[in-house]
Jmol script that loads the backbone (N, CA, C; Angstrom):
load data "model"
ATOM      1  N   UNK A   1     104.263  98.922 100.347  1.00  0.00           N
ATOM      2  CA  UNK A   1     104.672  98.214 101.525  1.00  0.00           C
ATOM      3  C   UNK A   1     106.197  98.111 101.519  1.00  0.00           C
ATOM      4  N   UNK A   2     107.052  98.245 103.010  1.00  0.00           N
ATOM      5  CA  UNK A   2     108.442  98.151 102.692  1.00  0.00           C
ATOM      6  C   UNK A   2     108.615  96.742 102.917  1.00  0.00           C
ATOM      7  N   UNK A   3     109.761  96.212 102.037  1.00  0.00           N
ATOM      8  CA  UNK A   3     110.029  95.000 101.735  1.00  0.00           C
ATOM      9  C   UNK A   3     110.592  94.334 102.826  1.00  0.00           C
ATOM     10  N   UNK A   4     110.321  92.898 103.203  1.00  0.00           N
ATOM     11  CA  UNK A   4     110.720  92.067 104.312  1.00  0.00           C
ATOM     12  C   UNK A   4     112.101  92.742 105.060  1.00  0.00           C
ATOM     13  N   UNK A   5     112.848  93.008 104.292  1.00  0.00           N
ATOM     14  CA  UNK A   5     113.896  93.153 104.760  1.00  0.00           C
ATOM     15  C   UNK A   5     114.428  94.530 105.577  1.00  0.00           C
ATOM     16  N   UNK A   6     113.279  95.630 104.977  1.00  0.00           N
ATOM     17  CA  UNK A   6     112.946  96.702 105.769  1.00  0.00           C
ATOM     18  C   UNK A   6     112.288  97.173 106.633  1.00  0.00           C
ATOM     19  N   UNK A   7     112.160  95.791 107.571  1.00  0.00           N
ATOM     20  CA  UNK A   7     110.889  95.964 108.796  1.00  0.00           C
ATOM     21  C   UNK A   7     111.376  95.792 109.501  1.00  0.00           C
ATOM     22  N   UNK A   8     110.974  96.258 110.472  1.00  0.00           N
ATOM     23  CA  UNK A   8     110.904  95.722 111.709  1.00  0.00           C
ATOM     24  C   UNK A   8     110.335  94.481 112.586  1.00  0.00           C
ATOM     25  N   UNK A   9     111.138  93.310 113.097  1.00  0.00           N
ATOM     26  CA  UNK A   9     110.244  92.222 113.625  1.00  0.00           C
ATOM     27  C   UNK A   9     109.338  92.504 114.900  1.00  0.00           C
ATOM     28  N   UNK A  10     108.711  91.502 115.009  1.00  0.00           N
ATOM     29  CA  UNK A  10     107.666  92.518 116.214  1.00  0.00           C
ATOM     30  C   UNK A  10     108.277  92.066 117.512  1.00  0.00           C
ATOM     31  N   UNK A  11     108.847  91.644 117.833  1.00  0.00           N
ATOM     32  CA  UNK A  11     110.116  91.648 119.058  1.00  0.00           C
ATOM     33  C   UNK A  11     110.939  92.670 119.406  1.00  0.00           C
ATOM     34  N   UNK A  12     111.131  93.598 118.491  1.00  0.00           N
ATOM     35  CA  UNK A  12     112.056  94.488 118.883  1.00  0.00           C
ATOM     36  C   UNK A  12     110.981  96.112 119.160  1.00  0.00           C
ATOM     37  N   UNK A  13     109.678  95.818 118.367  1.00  0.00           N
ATOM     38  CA  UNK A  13     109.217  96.588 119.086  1.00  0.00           C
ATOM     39  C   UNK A  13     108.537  97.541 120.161  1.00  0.00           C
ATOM     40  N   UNK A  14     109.031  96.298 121.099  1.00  0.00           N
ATOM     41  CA  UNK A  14     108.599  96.581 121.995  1.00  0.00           C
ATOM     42  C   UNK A  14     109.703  97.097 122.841  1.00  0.00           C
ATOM     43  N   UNK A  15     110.882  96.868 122.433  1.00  0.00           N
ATOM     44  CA  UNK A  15     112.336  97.287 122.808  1.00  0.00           C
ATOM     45  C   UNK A  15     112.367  98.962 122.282  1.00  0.00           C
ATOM     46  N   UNK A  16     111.796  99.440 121.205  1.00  0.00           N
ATOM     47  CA  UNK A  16     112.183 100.462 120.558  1.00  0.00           C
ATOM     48  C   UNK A  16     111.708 101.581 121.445  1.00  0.00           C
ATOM     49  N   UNK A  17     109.713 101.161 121.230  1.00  0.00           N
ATOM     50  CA  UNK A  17     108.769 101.764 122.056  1.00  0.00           C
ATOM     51  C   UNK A  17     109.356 102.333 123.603  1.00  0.00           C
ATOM     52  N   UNK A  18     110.262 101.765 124.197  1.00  0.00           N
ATOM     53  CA  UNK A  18     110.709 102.024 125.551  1.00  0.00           C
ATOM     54  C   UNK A  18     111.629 102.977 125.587  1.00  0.00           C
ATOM     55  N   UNK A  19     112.947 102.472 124.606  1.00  0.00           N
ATOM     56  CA  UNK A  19     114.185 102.550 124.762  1.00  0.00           C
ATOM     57  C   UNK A  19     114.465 103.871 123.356  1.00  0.00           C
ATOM     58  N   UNK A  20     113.528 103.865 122.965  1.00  0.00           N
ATOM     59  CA  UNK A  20     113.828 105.320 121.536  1.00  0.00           C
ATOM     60  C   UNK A  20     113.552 106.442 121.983  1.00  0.00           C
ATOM     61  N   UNK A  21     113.802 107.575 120.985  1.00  0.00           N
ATOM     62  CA  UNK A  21     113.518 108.937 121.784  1.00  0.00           C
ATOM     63  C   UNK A  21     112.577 109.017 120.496  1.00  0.00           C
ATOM     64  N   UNK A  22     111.562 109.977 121.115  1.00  0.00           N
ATOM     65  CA  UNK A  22     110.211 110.448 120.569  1.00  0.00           C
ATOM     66  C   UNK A  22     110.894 111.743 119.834  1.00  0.00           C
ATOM     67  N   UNK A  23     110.054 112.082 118.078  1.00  0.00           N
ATOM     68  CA  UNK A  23     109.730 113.116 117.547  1.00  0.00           C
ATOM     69  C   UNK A  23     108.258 113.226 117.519  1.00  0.00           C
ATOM     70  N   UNK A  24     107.698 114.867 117.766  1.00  0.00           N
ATOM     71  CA  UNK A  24     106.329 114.219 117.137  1.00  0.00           C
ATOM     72  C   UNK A  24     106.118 115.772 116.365  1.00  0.00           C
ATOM     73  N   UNK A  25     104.826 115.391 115.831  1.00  0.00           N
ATOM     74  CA  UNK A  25     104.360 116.362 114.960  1.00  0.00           C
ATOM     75  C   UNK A  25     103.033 116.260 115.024  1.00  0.00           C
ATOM     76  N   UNK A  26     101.768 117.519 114.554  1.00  0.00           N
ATOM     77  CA  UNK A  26     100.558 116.489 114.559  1.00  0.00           C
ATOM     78  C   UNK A  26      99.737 115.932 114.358  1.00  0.00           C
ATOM     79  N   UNK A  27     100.349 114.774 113.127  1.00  0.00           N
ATOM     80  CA  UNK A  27      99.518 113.849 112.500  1.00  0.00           C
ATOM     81  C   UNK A  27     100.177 112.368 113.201  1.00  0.00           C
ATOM     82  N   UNK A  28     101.471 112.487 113.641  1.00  0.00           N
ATOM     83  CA  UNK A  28     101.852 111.039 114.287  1.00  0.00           C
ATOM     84  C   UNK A  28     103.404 111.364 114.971  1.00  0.00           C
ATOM     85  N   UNK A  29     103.799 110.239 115.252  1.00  0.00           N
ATOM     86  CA  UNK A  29     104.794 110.404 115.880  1.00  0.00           C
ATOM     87  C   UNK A  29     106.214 109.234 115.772  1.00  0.00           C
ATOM     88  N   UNK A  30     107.460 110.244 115.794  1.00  0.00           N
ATOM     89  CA  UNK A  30     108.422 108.742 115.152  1.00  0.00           C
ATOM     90  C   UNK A  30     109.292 108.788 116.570  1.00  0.00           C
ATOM     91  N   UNK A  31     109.241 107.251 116.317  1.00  0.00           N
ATOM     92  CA  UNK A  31     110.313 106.507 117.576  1.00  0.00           C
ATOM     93  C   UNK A  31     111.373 106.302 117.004  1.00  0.00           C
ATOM     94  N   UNK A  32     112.861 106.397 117.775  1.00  0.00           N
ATOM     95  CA  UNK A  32     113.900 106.460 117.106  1.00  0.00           C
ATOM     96  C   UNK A  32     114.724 105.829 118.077  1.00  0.00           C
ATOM     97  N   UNK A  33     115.474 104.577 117.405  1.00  0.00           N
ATOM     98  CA  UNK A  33     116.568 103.721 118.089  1.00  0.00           C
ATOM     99  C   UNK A  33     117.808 103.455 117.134  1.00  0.00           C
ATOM    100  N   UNK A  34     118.918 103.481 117.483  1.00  0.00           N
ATOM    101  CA  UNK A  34     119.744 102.968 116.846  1.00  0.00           C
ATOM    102  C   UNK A  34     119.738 101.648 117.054  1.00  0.00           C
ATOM    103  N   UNK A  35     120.600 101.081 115.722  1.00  0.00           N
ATOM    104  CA  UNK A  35     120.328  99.866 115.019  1.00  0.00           C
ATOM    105  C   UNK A  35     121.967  99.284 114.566  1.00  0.00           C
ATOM    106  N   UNK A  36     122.261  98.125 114.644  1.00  0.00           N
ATOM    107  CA  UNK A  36     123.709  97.883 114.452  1.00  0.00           C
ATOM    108  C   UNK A  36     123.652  97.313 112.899  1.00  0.00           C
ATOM    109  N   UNK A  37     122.782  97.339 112.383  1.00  0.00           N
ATOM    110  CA  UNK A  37     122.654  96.646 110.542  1.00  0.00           C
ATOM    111  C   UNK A  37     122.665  97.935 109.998  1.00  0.00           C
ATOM    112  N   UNK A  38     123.243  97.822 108.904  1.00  0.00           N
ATOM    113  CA  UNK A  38     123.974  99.368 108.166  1.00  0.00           C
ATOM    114  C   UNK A  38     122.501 100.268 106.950  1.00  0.00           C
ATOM    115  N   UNK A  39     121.361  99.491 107.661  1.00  0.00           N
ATOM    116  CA  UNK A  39     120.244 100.039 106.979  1.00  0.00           C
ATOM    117  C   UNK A  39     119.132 100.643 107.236  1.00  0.00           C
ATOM    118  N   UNK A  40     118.400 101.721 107.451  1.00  0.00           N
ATOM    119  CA  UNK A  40     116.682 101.576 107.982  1.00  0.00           C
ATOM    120  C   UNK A  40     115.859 100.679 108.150  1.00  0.00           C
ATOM    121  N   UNK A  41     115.128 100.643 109.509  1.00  0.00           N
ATOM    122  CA  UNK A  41     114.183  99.744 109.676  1.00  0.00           C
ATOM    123  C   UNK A  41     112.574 100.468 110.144  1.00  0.00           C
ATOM    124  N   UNK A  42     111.664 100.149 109.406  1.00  0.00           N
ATOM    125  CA  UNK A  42     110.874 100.617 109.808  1.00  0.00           C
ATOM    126  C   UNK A  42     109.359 100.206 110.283  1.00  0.00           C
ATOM    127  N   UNK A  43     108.718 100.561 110.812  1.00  0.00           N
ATOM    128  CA  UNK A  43     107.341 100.317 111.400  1.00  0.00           C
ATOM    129  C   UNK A  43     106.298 101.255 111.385  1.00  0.00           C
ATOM    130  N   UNK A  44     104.893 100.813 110.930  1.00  0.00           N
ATOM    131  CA  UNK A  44     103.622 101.909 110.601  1.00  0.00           C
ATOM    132  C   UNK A  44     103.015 101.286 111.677  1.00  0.00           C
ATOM    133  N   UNK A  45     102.434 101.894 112.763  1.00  0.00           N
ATOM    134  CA  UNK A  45     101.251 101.927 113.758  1.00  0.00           C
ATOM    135  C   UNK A  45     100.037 102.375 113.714  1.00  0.00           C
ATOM    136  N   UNK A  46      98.899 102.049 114.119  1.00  0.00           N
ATOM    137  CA  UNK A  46      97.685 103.073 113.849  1.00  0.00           C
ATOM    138  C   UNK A  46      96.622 102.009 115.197  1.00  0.00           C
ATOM    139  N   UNK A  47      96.319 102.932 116.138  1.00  0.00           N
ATOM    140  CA  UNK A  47      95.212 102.087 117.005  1.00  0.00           C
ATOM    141  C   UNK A  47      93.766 102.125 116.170  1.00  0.00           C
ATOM    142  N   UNK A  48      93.081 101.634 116.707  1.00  0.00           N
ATOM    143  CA  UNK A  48      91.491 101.052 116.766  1.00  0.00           C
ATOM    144  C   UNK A  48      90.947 102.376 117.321  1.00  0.00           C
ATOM    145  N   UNK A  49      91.788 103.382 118.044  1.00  0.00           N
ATOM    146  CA  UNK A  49      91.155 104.284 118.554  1.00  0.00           C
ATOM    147  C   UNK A  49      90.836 105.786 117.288  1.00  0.00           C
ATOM    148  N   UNK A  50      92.093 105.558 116.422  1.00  0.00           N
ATOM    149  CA  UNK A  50      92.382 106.233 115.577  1.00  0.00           C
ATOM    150  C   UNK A  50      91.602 106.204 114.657  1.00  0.00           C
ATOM    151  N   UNK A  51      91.156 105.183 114.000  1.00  0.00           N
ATOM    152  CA  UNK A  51      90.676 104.425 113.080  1.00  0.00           C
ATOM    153  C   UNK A  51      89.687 103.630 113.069  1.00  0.00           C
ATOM    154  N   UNK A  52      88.520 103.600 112.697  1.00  0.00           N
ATOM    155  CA  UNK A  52      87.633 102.450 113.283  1.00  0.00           C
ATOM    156  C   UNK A  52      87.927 101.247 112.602  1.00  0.00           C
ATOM    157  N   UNK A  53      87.741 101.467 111.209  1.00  0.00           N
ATOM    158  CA  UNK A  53      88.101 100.230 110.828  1.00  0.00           C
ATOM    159  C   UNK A  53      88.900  99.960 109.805  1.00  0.00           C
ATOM    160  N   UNK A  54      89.151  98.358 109.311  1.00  0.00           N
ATOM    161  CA  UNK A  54      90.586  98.291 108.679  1.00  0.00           C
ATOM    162  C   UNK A  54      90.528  98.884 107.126  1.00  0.00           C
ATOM    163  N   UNK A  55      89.515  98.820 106.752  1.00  0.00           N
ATOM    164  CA  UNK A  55      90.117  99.828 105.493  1.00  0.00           C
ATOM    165  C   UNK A  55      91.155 101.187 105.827  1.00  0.00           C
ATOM    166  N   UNK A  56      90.139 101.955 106.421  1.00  0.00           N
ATOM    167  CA  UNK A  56      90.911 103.255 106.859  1.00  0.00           C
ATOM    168  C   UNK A  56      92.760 103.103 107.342  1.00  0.00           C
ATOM    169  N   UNK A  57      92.434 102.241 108.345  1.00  0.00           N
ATOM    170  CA  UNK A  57      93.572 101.985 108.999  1.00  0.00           C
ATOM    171  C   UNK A  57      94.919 101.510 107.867  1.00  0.00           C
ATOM    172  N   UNK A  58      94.253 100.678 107.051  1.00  0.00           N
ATOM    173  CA  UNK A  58      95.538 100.188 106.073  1.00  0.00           C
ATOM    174  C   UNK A  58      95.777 101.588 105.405  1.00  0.00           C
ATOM    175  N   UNK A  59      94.542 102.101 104.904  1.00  0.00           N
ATOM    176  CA  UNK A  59      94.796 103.384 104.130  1.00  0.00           C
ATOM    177  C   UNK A  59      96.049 104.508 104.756  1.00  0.00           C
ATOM    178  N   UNK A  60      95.711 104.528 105.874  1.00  0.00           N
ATOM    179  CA  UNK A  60      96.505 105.540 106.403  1.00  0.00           C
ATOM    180  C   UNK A  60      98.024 104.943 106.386  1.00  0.00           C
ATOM    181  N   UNK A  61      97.777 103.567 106.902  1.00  0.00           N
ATOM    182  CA  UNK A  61      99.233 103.281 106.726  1.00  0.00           C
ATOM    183  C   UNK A  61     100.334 103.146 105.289  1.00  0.00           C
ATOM    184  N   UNK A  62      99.428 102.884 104.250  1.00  0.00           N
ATOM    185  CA  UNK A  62      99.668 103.135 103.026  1.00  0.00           C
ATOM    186  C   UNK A  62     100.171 104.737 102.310  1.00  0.00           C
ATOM    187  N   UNK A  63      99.595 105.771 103.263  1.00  0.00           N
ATOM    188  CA  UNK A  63      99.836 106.907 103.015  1.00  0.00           C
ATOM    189  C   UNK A  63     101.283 107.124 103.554  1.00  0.00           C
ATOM    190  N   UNK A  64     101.570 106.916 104.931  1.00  0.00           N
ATOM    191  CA  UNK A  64     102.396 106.704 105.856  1.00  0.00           C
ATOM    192  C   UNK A  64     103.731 106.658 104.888  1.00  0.00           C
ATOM    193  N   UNK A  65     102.934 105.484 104.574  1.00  0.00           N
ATOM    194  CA  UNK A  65     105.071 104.464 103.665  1.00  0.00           C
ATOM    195  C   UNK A  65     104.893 105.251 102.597  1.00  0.00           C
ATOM    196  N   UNK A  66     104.314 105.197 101.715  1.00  0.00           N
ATOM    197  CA  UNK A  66     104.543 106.404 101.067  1.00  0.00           C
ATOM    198  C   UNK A  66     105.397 107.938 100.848  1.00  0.00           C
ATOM    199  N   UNK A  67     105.020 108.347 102.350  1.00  0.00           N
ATOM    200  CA  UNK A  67     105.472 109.522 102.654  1.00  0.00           C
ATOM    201  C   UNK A  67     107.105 109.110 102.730  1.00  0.00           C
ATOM    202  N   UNK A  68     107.223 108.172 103.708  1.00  0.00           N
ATOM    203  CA  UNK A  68     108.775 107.837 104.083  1.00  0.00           C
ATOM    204  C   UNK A  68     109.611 107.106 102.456  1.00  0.00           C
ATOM    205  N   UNK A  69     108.792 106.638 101.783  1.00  0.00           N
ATOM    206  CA  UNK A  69     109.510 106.256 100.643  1.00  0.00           C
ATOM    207  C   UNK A  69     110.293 107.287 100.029  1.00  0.00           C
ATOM    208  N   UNK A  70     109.206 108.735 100.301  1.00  0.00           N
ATOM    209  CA  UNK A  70     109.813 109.585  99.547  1.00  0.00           C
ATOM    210  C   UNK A  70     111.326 110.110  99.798  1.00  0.00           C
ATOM    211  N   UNK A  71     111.201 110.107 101.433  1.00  0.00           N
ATOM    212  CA  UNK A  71     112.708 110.830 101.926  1.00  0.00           C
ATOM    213  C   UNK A  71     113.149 109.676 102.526  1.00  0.00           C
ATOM    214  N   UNK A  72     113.463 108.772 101.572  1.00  0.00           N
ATOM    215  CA  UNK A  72     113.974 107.329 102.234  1.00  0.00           C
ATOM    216  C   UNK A  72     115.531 107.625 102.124  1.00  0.00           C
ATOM    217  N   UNK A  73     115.763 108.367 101.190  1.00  0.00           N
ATOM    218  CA  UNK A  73     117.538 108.542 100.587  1.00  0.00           C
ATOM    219  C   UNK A  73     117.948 109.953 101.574  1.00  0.00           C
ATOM    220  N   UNK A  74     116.963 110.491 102.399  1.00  0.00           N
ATOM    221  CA  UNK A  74     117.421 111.200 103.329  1.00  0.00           C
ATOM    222  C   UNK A  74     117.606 111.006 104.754  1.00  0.00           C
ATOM    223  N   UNK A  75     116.897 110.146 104.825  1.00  0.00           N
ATOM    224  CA  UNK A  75     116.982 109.484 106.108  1.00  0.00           C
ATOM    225  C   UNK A  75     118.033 108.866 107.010  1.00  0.00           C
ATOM    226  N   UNK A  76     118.654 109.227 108.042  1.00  0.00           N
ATOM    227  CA  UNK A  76     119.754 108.370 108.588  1.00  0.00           C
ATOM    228  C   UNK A  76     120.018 107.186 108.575  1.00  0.00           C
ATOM    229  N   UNK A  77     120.817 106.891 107.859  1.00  0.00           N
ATOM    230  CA  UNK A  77     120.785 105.036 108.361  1.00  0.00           C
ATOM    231  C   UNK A  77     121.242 104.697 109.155  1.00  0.00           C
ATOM    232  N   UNK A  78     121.150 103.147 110.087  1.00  0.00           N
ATOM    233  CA  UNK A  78     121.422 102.611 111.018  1.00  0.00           C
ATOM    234  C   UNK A  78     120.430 102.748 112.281  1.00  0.00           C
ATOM    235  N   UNK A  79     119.298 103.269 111.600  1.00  0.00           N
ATOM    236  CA  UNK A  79     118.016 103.403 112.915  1.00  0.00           C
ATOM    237  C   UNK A  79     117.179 102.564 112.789  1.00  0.00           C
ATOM    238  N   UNK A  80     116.359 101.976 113.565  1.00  0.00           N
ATOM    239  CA  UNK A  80     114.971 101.705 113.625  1.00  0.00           C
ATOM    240  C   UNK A  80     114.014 102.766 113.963  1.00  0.00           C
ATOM    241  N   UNK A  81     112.913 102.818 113.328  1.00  0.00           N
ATOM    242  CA  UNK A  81     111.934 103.873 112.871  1.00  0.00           C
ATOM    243  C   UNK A  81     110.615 103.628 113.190  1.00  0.00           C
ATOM    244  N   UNK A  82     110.077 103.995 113.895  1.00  0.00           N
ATOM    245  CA  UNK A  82     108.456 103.572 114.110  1.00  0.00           C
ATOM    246  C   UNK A  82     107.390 104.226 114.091  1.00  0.00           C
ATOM    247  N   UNK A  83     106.774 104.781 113.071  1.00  0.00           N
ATOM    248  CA  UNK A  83     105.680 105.950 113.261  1.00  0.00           C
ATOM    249  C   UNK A  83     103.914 105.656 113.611  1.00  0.00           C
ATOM    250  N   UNK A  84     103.874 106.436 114.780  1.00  0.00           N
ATOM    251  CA  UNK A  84     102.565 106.285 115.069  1.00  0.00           C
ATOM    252  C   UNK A  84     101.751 107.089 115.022  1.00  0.00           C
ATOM    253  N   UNK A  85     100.357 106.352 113.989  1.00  0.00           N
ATOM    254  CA  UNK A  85      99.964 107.918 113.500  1.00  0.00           C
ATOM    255  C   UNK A  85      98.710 108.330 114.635  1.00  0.00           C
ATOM    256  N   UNK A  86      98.660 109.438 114.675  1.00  0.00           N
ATOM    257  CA  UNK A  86      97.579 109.986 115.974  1.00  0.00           C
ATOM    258  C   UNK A  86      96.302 110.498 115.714  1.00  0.00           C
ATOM    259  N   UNK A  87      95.947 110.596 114.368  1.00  0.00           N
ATOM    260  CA  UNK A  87      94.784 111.084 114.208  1.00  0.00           C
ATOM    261  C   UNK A  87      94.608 110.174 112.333  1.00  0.00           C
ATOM    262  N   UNK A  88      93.556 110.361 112.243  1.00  0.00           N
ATOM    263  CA  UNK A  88      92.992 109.803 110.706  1.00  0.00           C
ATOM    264  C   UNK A  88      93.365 110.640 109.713  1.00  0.00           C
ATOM    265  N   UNK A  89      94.380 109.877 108.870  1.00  0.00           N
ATOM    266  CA  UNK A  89      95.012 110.833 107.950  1.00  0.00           C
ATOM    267  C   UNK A  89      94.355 110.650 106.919  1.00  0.00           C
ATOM    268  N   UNK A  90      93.011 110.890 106.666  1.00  0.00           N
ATOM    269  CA  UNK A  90      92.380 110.661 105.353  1.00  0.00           C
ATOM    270  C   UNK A  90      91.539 112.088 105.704  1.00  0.00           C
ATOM    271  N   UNK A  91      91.735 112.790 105.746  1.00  0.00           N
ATOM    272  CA  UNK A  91      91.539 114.229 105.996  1.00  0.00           C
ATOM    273  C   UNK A  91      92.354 114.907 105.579  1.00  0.00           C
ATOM    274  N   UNK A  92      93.619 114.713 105.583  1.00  0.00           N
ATOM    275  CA  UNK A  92      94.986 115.777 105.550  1.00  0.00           C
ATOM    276  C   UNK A  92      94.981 115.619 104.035  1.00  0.00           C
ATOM    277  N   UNK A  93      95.501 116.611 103.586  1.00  0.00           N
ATOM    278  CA  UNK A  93      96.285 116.803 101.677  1.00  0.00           C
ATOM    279  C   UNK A  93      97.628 116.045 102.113  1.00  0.00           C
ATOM    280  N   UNK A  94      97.726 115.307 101.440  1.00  0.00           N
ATOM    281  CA  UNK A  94      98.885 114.099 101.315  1.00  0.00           C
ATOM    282  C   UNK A  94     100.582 115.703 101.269  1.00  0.00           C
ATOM    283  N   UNK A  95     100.595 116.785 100.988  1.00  0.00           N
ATOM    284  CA  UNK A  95     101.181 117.776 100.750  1.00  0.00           C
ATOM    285  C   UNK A  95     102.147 118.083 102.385  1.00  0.00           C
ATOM    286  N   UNK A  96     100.335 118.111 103.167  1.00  0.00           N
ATOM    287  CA  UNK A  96     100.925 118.602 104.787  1.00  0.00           C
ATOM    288  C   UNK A  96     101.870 117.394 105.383  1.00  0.00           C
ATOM    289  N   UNK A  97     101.434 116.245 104.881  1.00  0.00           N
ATOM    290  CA  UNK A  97     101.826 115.003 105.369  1.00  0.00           C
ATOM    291  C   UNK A  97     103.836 114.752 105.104  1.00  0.00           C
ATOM    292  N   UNK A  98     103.418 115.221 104.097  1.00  0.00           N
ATOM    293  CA  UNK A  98     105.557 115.575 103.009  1.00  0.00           C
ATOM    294  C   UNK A  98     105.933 116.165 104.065  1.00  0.00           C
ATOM    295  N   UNK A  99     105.224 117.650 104.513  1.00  0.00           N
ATOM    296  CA  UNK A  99     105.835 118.531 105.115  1.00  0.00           C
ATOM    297  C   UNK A  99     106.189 118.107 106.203  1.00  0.00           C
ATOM    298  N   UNK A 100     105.110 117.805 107.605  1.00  0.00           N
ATOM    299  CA  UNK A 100     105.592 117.022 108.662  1.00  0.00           C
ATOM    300  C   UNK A 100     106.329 116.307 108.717  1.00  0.00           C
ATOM    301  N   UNK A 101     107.018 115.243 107.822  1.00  0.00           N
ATOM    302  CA  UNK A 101     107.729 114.457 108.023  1.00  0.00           C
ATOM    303  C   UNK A 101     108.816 114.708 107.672  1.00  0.00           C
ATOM    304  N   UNK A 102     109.013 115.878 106.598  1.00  0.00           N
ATOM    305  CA  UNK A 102     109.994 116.766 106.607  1.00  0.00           C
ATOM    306  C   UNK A 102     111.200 117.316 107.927  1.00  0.00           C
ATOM    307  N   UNK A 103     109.970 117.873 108.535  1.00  0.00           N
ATOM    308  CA  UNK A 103     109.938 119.001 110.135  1.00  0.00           C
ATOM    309  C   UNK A 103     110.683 117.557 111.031  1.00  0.00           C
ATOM    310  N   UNK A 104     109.914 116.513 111.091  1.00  0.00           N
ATOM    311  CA  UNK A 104     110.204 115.386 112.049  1.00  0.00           C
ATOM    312  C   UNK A 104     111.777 114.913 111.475  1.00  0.00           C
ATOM    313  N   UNK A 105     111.891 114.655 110.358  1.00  0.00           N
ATOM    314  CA  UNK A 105     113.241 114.130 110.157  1.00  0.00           C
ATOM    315  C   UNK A 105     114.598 115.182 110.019  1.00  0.00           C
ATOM    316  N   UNK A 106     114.417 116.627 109.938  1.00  0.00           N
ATOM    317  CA  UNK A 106     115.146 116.880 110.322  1.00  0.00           C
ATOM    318  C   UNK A 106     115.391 117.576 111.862  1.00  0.00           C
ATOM    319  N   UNK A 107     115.077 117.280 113.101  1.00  0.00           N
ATOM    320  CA  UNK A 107     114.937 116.996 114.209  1.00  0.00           C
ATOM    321  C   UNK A 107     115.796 115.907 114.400  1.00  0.00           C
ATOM    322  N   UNK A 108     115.576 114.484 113.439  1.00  0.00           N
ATOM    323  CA  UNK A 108     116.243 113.400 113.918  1.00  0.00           C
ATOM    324  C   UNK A 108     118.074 113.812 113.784  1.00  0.00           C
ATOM    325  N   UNK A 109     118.210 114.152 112.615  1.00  0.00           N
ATOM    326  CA  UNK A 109     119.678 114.386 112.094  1.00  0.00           C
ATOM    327  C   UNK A 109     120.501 114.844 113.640  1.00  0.00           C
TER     328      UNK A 109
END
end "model"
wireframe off; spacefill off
backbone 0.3
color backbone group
């Protein structure tokens, strides 16, 4: 889980959702806003539609942060970050998942 200080409050995301520009790929998709605090902020999404229920759903999101932990030191700072995932990632090799988010973040640069 990213630490308090690396989230996003849920006030702003509804600001992001509007006002960010979309990457996607297709296991999910990242929203992208600039941010005036000199750090990453981020957010895991997953509907009810995606997921039936909350095991899965945490699971996936657990996979999610994961993934971004990895290329956390590559990542631009000064954004807010919001990924929404689009399909049930408990199917995918955690491998394809590196890769996509790979493909998606450098798009953002």
């Amino acid at each position: 889980m990213f630490s308090q200080s690396s989230r996003i409050q849920k006030g702003d995301i509804v600001r992001i959702m509007k006002e960010g520009v979309s990457y996607h790929s297709p296991s999910f998709s990242l929203k992208v806003l600039k941010n005036s605090s000199n750090k990453p902020l981020f957010a895991v999404v997953i509907s009810k539609k995606v997921a039936k229920t909350a095991v899965s759903r945490n699971k996936n999101k657990r996979r999610v942060r994961e993934v971004v932990k990895k290329y956390s030191q590559q990542i631009p700072q000064n954004n807010f970050y919001i990924v929404t995932i689009k399909k049930d990632l408990n199917k995918n090799v955690f491998q394809d998942l590196l890769s996509e988010m790979k493909d998606v973040l450098a798009k953002v640069r």
